[in-house]
C-alpha positions as CSV (number, residue, x, y, z in Angstrom):
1,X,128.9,27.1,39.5
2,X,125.6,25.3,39.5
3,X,121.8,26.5,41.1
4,X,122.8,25.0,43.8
5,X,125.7,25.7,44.7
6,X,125.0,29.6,44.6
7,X,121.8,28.8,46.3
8,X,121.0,31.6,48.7
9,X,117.7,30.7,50.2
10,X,115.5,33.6,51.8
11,X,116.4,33.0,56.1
12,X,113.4,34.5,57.7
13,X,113.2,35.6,61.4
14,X,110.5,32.5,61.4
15,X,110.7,30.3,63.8
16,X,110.2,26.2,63.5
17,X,107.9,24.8,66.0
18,X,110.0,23.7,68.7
19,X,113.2,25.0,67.3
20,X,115.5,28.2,67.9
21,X,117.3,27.4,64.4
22,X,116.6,29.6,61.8
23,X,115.2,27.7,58.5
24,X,118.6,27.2,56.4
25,X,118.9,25.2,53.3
26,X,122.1,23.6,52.9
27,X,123.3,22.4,50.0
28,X,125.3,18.7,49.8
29,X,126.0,17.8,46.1
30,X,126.8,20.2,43.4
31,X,123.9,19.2,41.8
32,X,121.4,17.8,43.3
33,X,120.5,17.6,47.4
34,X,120.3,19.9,50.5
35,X,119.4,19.1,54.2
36,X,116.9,21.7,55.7
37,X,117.5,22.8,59.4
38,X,115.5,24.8,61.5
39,X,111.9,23.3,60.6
40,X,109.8,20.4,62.8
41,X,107.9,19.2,60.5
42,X,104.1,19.2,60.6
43,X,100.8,19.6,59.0
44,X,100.4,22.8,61.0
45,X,103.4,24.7,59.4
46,X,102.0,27.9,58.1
47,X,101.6,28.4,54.0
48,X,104.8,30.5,53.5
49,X,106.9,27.1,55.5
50,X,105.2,25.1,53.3
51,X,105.8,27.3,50.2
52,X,109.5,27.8,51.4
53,X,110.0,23.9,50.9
54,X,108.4,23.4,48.2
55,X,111.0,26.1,46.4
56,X,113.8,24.9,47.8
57,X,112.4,21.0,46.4
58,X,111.8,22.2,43.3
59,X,115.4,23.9,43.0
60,X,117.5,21.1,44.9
61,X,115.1,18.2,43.6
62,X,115.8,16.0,47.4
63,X,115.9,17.7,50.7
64,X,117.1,16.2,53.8
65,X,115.7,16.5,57.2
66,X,116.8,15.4,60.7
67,X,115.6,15.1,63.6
68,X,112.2,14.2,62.7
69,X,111.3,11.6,65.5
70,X,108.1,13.3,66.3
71,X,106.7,11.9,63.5
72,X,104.0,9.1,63.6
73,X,102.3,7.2,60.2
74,X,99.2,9.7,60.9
75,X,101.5,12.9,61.1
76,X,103.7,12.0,58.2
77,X,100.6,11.6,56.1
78,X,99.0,15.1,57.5
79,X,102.2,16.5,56.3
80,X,102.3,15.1,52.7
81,X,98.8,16.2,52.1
82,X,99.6,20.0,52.8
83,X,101.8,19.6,49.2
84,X,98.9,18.1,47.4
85,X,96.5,14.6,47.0
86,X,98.1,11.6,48.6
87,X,98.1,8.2,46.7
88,X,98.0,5.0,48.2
89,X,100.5,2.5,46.3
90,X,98.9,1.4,42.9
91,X,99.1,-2.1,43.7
92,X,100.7,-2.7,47.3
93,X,98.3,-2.5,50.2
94,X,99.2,0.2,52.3
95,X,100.7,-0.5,55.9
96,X,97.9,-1.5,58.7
97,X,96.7,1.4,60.1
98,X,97.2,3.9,57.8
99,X,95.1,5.4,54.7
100,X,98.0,5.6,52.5
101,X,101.5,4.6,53.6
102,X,103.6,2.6,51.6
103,X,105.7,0.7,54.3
104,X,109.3,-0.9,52.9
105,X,110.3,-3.8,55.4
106,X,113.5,-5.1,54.1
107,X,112.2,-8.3,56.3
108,X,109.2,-8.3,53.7
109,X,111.6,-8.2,50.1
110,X,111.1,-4.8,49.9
111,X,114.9,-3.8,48.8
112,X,114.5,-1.6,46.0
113,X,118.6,-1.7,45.0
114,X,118.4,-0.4,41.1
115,X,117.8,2.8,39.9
116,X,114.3,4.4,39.5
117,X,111.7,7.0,39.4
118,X,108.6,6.3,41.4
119,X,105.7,4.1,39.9
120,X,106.1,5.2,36.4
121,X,104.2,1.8,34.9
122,X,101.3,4.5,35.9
123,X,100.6,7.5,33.4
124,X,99.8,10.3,36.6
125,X,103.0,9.1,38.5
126,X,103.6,10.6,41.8
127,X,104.9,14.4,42.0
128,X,106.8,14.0,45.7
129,X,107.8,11.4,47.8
130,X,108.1,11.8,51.1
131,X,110.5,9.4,53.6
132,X,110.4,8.8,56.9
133,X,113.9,6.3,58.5
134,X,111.5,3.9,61.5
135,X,114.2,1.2,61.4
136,X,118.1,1.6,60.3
137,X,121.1,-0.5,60.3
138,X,123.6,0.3,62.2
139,X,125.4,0.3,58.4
140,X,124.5,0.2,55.2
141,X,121.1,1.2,53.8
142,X,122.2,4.3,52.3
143,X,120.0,5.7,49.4
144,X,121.4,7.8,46.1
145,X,119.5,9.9,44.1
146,X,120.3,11.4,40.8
147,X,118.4,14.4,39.3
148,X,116.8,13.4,35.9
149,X,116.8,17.6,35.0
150,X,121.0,18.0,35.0
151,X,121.0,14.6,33.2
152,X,119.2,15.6,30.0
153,X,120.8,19.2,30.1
154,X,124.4,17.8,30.0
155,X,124.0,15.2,27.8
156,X,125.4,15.9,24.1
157,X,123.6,17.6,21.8
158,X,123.1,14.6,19.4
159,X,121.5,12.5,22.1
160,X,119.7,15.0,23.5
161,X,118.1,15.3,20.2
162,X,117.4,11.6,20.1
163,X,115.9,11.8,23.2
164,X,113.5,14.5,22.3
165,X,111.9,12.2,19.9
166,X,111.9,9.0,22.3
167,X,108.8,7.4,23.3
168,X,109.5,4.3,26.3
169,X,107.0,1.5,27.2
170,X,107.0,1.3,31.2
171,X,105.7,-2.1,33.1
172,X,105.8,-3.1,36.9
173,X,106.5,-6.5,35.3
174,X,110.3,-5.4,34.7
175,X,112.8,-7.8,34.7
176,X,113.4,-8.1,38.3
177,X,116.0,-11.3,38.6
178,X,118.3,-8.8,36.0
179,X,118.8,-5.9,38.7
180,X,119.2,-8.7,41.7
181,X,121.3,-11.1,42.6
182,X,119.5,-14.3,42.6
183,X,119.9,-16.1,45.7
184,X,118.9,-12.9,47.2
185,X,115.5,-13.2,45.5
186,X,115.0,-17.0,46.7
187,X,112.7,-16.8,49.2
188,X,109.5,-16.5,50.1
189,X,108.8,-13.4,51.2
190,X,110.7,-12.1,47.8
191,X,107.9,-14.3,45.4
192,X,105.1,-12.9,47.9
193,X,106.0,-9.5,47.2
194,X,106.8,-9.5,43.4
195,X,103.5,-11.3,43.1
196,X,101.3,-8.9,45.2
197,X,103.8,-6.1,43.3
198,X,102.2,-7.2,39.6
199,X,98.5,-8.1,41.1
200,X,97.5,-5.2,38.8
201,X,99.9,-5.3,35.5
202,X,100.5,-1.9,33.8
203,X,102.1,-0.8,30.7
204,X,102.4,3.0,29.8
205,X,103.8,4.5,27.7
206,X,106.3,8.2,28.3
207,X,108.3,10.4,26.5
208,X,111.4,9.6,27.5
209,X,111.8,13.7,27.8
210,X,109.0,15.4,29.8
211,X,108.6,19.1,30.6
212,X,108.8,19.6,34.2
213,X,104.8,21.5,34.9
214,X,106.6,24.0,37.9
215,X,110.0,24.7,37.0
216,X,109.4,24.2,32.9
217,X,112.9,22.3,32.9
218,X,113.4,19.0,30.7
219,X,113.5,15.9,32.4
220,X,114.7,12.3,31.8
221,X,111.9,9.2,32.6
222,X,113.8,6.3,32.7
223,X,114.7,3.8,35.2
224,X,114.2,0.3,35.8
225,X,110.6,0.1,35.3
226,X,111.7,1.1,31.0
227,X,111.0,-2.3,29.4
228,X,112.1,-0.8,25.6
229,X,111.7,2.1,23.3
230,X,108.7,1.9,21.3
231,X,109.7,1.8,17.2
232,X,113.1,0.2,18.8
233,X,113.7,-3.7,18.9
234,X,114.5,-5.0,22.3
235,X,118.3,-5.5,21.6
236,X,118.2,-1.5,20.8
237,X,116.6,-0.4,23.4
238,X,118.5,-2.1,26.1
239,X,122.3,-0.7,24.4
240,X,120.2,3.1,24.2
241,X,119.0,2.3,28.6
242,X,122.5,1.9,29.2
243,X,123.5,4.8,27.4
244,X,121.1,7.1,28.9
245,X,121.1,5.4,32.6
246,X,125.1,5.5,32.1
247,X,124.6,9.9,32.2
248,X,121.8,10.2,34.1
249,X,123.9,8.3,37.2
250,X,127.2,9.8,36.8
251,X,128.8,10.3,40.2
252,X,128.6,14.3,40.1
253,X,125.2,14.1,39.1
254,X,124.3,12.2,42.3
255,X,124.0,12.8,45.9
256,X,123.9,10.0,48.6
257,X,122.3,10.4,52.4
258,X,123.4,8.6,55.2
259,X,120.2,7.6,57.5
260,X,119.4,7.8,61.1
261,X,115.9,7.0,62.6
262,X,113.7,9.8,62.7
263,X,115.3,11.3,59.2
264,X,112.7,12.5,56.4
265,X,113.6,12.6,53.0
266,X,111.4,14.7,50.1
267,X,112.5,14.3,46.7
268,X,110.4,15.7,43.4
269,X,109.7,12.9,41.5
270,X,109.3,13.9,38.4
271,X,113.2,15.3,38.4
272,X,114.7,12.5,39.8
273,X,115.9,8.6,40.4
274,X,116.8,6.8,43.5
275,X,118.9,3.6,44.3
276,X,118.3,2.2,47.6
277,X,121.9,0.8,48.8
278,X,120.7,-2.9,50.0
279,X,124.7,-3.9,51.8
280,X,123.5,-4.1,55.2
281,X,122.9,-8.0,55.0
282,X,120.1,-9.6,57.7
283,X,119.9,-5.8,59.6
284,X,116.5,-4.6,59.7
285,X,115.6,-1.5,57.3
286,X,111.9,-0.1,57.8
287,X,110.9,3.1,56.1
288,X,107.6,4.3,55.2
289,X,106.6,6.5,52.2
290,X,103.8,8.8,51.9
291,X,103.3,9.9,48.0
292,X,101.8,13.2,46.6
293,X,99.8,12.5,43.3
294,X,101.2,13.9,40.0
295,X,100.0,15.2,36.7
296,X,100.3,13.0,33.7
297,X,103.9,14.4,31.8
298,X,104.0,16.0,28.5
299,X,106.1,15.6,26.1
300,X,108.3,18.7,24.6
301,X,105.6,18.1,21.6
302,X,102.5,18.9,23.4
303,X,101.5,14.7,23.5
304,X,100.7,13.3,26.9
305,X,101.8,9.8,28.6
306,X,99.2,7.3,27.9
307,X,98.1,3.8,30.3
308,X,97.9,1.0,27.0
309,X,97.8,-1.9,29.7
310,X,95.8,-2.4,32.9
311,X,95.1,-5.8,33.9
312,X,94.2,-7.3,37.1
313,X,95.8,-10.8,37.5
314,X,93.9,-13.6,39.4
């Protein structure tokens, strides 16, 4: 039986502000996932609410959280900073008003449908995300997430060993038509995006297996933004992606959350990948990200993640 699945998280006799629910964590998937009750979500929890969540992150990799409509941009931003330094988007301009919010407008080409970790075309990727539902179809818009930690444990000894030696050149300039359908791409708000998207183009370079700075567990960094191995040519690389992508999203090694406005979702970045389910044709889909700033990952050799292209397009 897995961590999480024999999870018994500490209940206190704490409180949540504005709650009678005792803080529970509730596991979903097997592997990976639980929704958190009993806690309204605020900059003003106290340190051990704060250090309660963060623990159950770190062990579940994505919690879940309703009923979070109390929530404005400032508050969700007041919140993300109690877990660390807040990044604005390396090359998106955050949403009007705020200091730091990535805002995803599925009315703006913002539909992220194939799987990723967070920004890794950056060499200090961010350590949490943090989402808040505003809009939601009535169906559809579902997001998965698969945990990146599982993923490398399970694989099979000779590709974990491969992997272990893996270095993988990450751009934002990834082959976007490749993970779309193509009419869906053909239109204007789409080329807007993807241009403002690569304003700044990055190319970093990861080990493929990083060692996780809290929990000291292996993780997998892969994901869409993988543009080939480096030593590999590109025919190699994109038969060893599929290999690798094929384990790392493997039904049982995944968990999937059906939104409603007012939901939050916290997921540790540097333990996962996320798909977000774009089947809910011309519905409106607004959520709005606030991101924690993360440490540049090491490799199980000591060697750091390095930034071997920044280049400002004009």
């Amino acid at each position: 039986m897995s961590d999480i699945a024999t999870l018994n998280h500490n209940e206190s006799a704490r409180q949540a502000a504005a709650s009678n629910e005792p803080f529970q964590v509730r596991p979903i998937g097997g592997l990976i996932g639980a929704e958190v009750r009993g806690v309204t979500l605020s900059a003003d929890l106290d340190d051990t609410a704060i250090a309660d969540i963060n623990a159950a992150l770190l062990k579940c990799k994505v919690l879940f959280f309703r009923g979070q409509s109390h929530l404005d941009d400032a508050a969700q931003e007041a919140f993300a900073a109690r877990f660390g330094e807040t990044v604005a988007h390396s090359t998106v301009p955050s949403k009007e008003g705020t200091s730091r919010l990535l805002e995803l407008d599925s009315k703006h080409g913002t539909r992220a449908n194939s799987w990723h970790t967070d920004v890794t075309f950056v060499d200090a990727y961010p350590k949490i995300s943090i989402l808040r539902g505003v809009v939601i179809p009535p169906a559809g818009g579902d997001t998965v997430w698969a945990n990146t930690a599982t993923a490398y444990a399970n694989l099979p000894q000779p590709l974990r060993d491969l992997a272990d030696t893996l270095w993988a050149l990450h751009s934002n300039a990834y082959d976007y038509a490749a993970t779309r359908n193509t009419a869906a791409i053909d239109n204007e708000s789409e080329r807007e995006y993807r241009k403002q998207f690569t304003s700044t183009l990055y190319e970093t370079e990861h080990p493929v297996v990083r060692v996780h700075p809290e929990t000291g567990e292996r993780t997998l960094v892969l994901g869409h933004f993988v543009q080939r191995f480096v030593g590999l040519s590109q025919r190699d690389s994109d038969r060893l992606q599929a290999l690798f992508h094929d384990h790392v999203t493997r039904l049982e090694n995944t968990v999937r959350w059906r939104w409603t406005q007012g939901d939050v979702a916290i997921w540790d970045n540097r333990a996962t990948q996320h798909y977000a389910v774009a089947d809910y044709g011309d519905a409106h889909r607004v959520v709005r990200r606030a991101t924690v700033h993360g440490d540049v990952p090491v490799g199980i050799d000591g060697r750091k993640s390095r930034i071997v292209k920044q280049e400002t397009r004009a």
